[in-house]
C-alpha angles and dihedrals in degrees: 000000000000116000115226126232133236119205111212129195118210129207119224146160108241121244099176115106094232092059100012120177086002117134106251132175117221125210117248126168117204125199093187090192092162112127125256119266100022122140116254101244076058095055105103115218119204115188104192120189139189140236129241114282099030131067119233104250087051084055102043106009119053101144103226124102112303094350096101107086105180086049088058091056098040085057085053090064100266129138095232119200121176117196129203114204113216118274091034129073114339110341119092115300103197124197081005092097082073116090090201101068113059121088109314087224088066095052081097095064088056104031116110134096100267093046135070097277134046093182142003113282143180124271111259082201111048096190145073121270109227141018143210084263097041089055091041087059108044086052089050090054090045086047093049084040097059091035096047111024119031090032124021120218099358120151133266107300124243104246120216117180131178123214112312096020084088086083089059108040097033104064089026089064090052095052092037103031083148080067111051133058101193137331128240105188117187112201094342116206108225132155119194100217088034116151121307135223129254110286120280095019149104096219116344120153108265104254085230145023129237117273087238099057115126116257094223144069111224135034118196123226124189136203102266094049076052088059086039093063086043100060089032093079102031121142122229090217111034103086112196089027082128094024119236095317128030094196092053096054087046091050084052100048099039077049091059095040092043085046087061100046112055096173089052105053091055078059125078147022116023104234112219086257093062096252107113125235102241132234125224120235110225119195113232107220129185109221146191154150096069114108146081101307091057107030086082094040115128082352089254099146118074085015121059084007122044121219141223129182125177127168131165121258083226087060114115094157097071094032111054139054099038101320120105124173088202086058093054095043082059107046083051095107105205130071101229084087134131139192143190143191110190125193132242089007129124134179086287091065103136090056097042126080089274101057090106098057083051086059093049094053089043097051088045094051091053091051109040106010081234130096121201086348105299121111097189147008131069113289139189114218106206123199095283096054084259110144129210130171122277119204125221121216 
């Protein structure tokens, strides 16, 4: 039976520079998929976030067949909320309205004389959007909001992140362990030597950026740079990774990400028929405290809160130019830890052919804190769901 959604709006006081200290609501979806008539301390919370350049919904949500990730876990008796940071999906965007203001190399992408722009200008607001606190935050108020106010009393919430969500929920478990129950990261970003927090402490906001940090809030992707990123980690040998036609999974997924940015899809490219494409509008954060000097710290991960990592052997997002999963799977401190290399998958795993053996690792993480049966070491997938060791160098 389908399991209907609920869209909550959550109330919070804005960290984030551009609307600091307004009242915001952010956009939650809840599958609420637990049973009727179980006890509260039984309910079973999952908080799933997004990355960087694609809204949750678009992530966990697209509403065909198995796509729908959160859905698949909700019907597995889970309590499914998806979260939307601000600047990304369906919470506030601000100074994002403002052509202007997203990366100059992108005005071409907006520039005609039926679009926003009719030639490149200058940003009105010369900084990043959010920041590591300002995401730490807006998690803690979703967290306290599910504990506190839809349902009173029930337990530490599973938390599921994709990509760059790792930034968020990582350090956001080791400051709030009372909070989490375990981690499933997919295709975490982590950089060993990443960013650091102010001195002398754990996660203070640096006192100043890097020189090289981009003087703008926003960056705008298309959807051919979307099927870009999508042939760009295809694999030669792994038939049906994009199921039996690319364009139309790209036409699925620009449909989900166009459906959460209403300003966006009126933006970019002018269709024959006179409709334009769309371009998705993409937060530009400045980040830190998540590398290799405060992943161990308080041994709080792989400890108090179990940890699971899976990536896709055909991910080169997460693998090259200074960022390394593995890295990331040793720094973790604890032993109750797990990870998987999973073959002919990319960072575009839960829209790819393989989606549904994440969902299986994913259900029986939340159920048993095990995965094919391991509950911790480093592990290859091949092609039939068998698991080997993997080692890690």
């Amino acid at each position: 039976m389908p399991i209907k959604h609920t869209d909550h709006a959550v109330q919070h006081k804005s960290t984030v520079p551009a609307n600091e200290n307004e009242l915001v609501s952010l956009f939650v979806r809840e599958y609420d998929g637990t049973p009727p008539g179980t006890p509260i301390d039984k309910r079973r919370p999952v908080l799933m976030l997004h990355g960087r350049t694609v809204p949750a919904l678009a992530v966990y949500d697209i509403g065909t067949g198995d796509y729908s990730w959160s859905r698949v876990l909700a019907h597995a008796g889970y309590d499914v909320f998806v979260m939307d940071l601000q600047g990304m999906g369906r919470s506030p965007r601000p100074r994002m309205d403002n052509p202007c203001n997203a990366n100059p190399a992108h005005h071409s992408r907006v520039t005609d004389p039926n679009l926003p722009l009719t030639a490149p200008c200058a940003p009105e607001y010369k900084f990043q959007l959010n920041n590591s606190q300002s995401d730490w935050d807006e998690v803690h108020r979703v967290v306290e909001y599910i504990r506190t106010e839809v349902h009173p009393g029930v337990g530490k919430p599973d938390l599921i992140g994709n990509s760059a969500a790792a930034f968020a929920f990582g350090p956001y478990a080791i400051q709030h362990k009372e909070n989490v129950r375990s981690l499933f990261l997919q295709a975490p970003v982590f950089r060993p030597d990443g960013q650091a927090s102010a001195p002398g402490t754990e996660f203070g906001a640096p006192s100043t950026m890097p020189v090289n940090t981009p003087p703008f809030p926003m960056n705008l992707g298309t959807k051919a740079g979307l099927k870009a990123a999508l042939e760009a980690e295809a694999g030669t040998d792994c038939p049906g990774q994009h199921g039996d036609d690319l364009d139309a999974l790209v036409d699925l997924v620009w449909a989900e990400i166009m459906a959460s940015d209403t300003k966006g899809r009126t933006w970019g490219k002018v269709l024959p028929d006179g409709r334009t494409e769309g371009v998705s509008r993409q937060r530009q954060p400045f980040w830190w405290g998540w590398n290799k000097q405060t992943v161990p710290l308080h041994g709080v991960l792989g400890g108090e809160v179990p940890v699971c990592i899976v990536y896709g052997d055909l991910d080169k997002t997460v693998t090259t130019l200074g960022l390394s999963v593995t890295e990331l799977y040793k720094t973790v401190p604890g032993q109750d830890k797990l990870m998987f290399r999973v073959s002919c998958a990319s960072h575009q795993w839960p829209w790819e052919g393989r989606r549904t053996t994440l969902h299986t690792m994913s259900k029986q993480w939340l159920k048993h804190g095990k995965v094919f049966g391991k509950d911790k070491g480093s592990f290859h997938v091949d092609g039939n769901d068998d698991v080997t060791p993997l080692p890690v160098p």
